[in-house]
N, C-alpha and C positions, 0 to 999 in steps of 0.2 A: 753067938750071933745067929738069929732067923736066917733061913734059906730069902725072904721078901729084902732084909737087910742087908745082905751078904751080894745079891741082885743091882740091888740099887746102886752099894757101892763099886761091883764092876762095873755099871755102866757110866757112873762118874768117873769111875778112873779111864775108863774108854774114850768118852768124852773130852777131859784133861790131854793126852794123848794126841786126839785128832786133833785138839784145837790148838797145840805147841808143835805140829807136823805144820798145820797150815798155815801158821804165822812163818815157821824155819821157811816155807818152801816161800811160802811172799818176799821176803827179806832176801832171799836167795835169789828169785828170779828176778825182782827189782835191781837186783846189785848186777845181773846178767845182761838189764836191759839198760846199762849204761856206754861209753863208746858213741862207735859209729859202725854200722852195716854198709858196705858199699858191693852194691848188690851188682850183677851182669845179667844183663837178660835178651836173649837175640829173638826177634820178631820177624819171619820169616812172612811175608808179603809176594803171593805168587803173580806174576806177568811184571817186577820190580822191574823199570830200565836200567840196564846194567849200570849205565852212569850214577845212579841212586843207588847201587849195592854197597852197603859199608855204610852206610849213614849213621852217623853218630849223635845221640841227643843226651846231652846228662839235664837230668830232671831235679831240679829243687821245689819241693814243697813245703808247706808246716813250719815255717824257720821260726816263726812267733819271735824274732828277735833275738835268736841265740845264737850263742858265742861260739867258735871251733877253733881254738886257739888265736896265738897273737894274730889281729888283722884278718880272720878266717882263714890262717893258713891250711889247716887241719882240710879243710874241702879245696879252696881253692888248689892245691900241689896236686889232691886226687884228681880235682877237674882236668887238671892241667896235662895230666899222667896219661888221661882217657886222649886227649886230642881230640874232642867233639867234632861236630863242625855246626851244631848251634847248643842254646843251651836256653831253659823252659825253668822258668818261677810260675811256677802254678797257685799260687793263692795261698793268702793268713802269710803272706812275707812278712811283714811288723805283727807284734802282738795288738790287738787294737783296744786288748784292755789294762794294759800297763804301756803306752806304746815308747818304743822307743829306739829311734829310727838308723843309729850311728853300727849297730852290725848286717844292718841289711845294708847301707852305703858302703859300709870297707866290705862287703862280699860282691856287691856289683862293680866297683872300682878295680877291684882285682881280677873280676871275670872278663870282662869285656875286651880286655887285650889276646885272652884268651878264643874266644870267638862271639858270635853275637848274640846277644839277650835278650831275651821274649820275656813277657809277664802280663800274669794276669792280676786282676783280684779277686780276692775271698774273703767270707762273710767278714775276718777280723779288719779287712780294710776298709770295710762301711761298720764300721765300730767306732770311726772315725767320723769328727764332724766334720762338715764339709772344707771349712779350709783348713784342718789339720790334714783331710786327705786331698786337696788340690798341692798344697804345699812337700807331699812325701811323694805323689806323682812327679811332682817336679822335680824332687830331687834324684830320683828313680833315673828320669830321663837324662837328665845334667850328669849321673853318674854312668850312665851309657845302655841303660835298658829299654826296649821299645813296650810300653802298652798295647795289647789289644786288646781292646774292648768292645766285644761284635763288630770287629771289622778280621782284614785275612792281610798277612803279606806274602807276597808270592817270591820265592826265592829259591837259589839256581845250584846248581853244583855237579862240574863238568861240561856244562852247558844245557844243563836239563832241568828245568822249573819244574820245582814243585809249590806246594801250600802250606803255608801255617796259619792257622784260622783261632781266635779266641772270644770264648762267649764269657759273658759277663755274670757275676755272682748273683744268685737270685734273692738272695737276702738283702739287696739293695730296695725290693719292689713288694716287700711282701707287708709292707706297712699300708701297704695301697688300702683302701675300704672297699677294693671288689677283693681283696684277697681274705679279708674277714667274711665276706656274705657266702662266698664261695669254696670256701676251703682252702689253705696255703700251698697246699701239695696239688691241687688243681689249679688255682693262676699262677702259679710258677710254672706248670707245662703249657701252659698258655701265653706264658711270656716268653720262654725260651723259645717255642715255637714260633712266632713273629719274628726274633731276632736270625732263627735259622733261612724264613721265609729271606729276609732282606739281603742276609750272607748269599742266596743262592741266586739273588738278582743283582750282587756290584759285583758277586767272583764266584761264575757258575765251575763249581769243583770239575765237571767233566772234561775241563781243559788240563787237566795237569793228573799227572800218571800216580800221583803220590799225596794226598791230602789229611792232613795231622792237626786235629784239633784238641786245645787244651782249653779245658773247661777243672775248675774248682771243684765242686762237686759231681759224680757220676752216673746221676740214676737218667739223666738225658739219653744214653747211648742211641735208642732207637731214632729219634731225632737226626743225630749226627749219621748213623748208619745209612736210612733213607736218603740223606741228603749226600751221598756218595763218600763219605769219610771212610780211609783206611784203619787210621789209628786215631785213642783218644791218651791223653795223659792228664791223668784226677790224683784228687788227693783227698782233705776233710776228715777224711775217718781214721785216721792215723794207727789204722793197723785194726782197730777194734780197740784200742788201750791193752786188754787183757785178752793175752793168746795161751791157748794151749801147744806143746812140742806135738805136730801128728793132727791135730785141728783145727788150728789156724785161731781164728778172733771168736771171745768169748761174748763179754760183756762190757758195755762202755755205757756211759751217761746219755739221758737219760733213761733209764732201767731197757735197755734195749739189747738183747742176748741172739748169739749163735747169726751173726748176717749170712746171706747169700754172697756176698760179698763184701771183702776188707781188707785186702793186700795183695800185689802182684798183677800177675796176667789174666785177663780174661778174654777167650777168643768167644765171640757174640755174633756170629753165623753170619759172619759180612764187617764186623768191623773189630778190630782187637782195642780191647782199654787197657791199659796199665794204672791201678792207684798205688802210688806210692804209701807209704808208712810213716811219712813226713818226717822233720827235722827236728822237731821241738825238744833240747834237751832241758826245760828249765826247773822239772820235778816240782811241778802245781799240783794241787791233790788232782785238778780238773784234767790233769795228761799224768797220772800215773801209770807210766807203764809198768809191766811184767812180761819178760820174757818177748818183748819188744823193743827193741835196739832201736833208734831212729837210722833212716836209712836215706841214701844218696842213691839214685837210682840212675845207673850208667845205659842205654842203651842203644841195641846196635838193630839197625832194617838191614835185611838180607832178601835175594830172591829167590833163594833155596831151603 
């Protein structure tokens, strides 16, 4: 065998090699990324009134419909464990493209004795025609969740108001025909901004020591920031799909590598966001994860 032959065939067998390593290690961190993550995260918030120290929020995002044992025990026991004292569906609760609505109902049915339920929606709820999503509204509310949708409820604890504020998914509005002339990523700041303008004139945030907005998607923060928000809780990006151990989110659909942003905490010089890593365990090729657990995200506000 030629030194040119003898070349080739090392580098086929090199090749062979890498590519039975990185299928082992796929299959391997796929098999890692199944479960549940039930993550703690303490957000320290300085000038906090002592009465809002301890504040407790567990965050559901990304459920797309899935299951966590019988009746959603599997979260609700964790919810139940945390002692909240509210609890935040941040968006894509039903899947909106196989929808089906019977484990988002036994997870709000079972929460809501537990403490009270906020929700938003996300892009997968306007996947929905209009009265398949008038009708899971309703049953949302009947099973004891409150919607906001660009509005705020203001709510107390020890005797000290604070804010819960929720903006509305912008894939609702991007079908508009000023959003095609103009760009979708420019009338969506255009719309969200309108919506923050009106939040700031029914419930000017400056009255309340503590203001918490859940918005579906994240890239708003400066919006919510400006407009006096402490905290935001997002979701959408569901970790990046594909994480590296030590770098966080790789690459997710479509072809969009390495974000600024994909999981966790981020303190944003005046407001802190947290996106969760959502729930979705249904194994779509479209939510393949790796080395991404879906996660339940328990959180606690402190003023230290």
């Amino acid at each position: 065998m030629d030194d040119a032959a003898r070349d080739k065939k090392t580098l086929l067998v090199r090749l062979a090699v890498a590519l039975v390593l990185a299928v082992l290690y796929a299959v391997l961190a796929h098999a890692a990324s199944g479960g549940l993550d039930i993550s703690h995260t303490a957000i320290h918030i300085a000038g906090l009134p002592q009465e809002l120290d301890g504040l407790r929020i567990a965050q559901i995002s990304d459920l797309h419909s899935s299951w966590y044992g019988d009746g959603q025990s599997g979260l609700i026991d964790a919810i139940k464990d945390f002692r909240p004292d509210i609890i935040a569906i941040t968006g894509d609760f039903i899947d909106g493209i196989s929808p089906d609505a019977a484990p988002c109902e036994a997870l709000v049915r079972g929460l809501a004795p537990i403490a009270p339920v906020y929700r938003i929606n996300g892009n997968h709820e306007y996947y929905l025609d209009a009265d398949a999503l008038a009708s899971f509204d309703a049953d949302m509310e009947a099973c004891g969740a409150v919607l906001l949708v660009n509005r705020a409820a203001v709510l107390e604890r020890n005797g000290q108001r604070y804010l819960l504020a929720g903006m509305d998914d912008m894939a609702r509005y991007l079908d508009d025909p000023h959003a095609l002339s103009i760009g979708k990523e420019q009338y969506a700041m255009e719309v969200a901004s309108g919506f923050m303008e009106t939040l700031k004139k029914n419930t000017p945030a400056g009255e309340y020591p503590l203001k918490i907005m859940l918005c579906h998607q994240p890239p708003y923060w400066q919006l919510w920031r400006d407009s006096g928000y402490d905290l935001a809780l997002c979701g959408h990006l569901h970790g990046w799909i594909f994480r590296l151990p030590g770098i966080g989110g790789v690459f997710r659909l479509p072809s969009m590598y390495f974000p600024e942003e994909d999981a966790g905490l981020y303190d944003k010089q005046g407001i802190f966001v947290y996106i969760s890593r959502g729930l979705d365990n249904l194994n779509k090729l479209s939510n393949f994860r790796m080395n991404n657990k879906p996660e339940l995200a328990l959180i606690e506000i402190t003023n230290q």
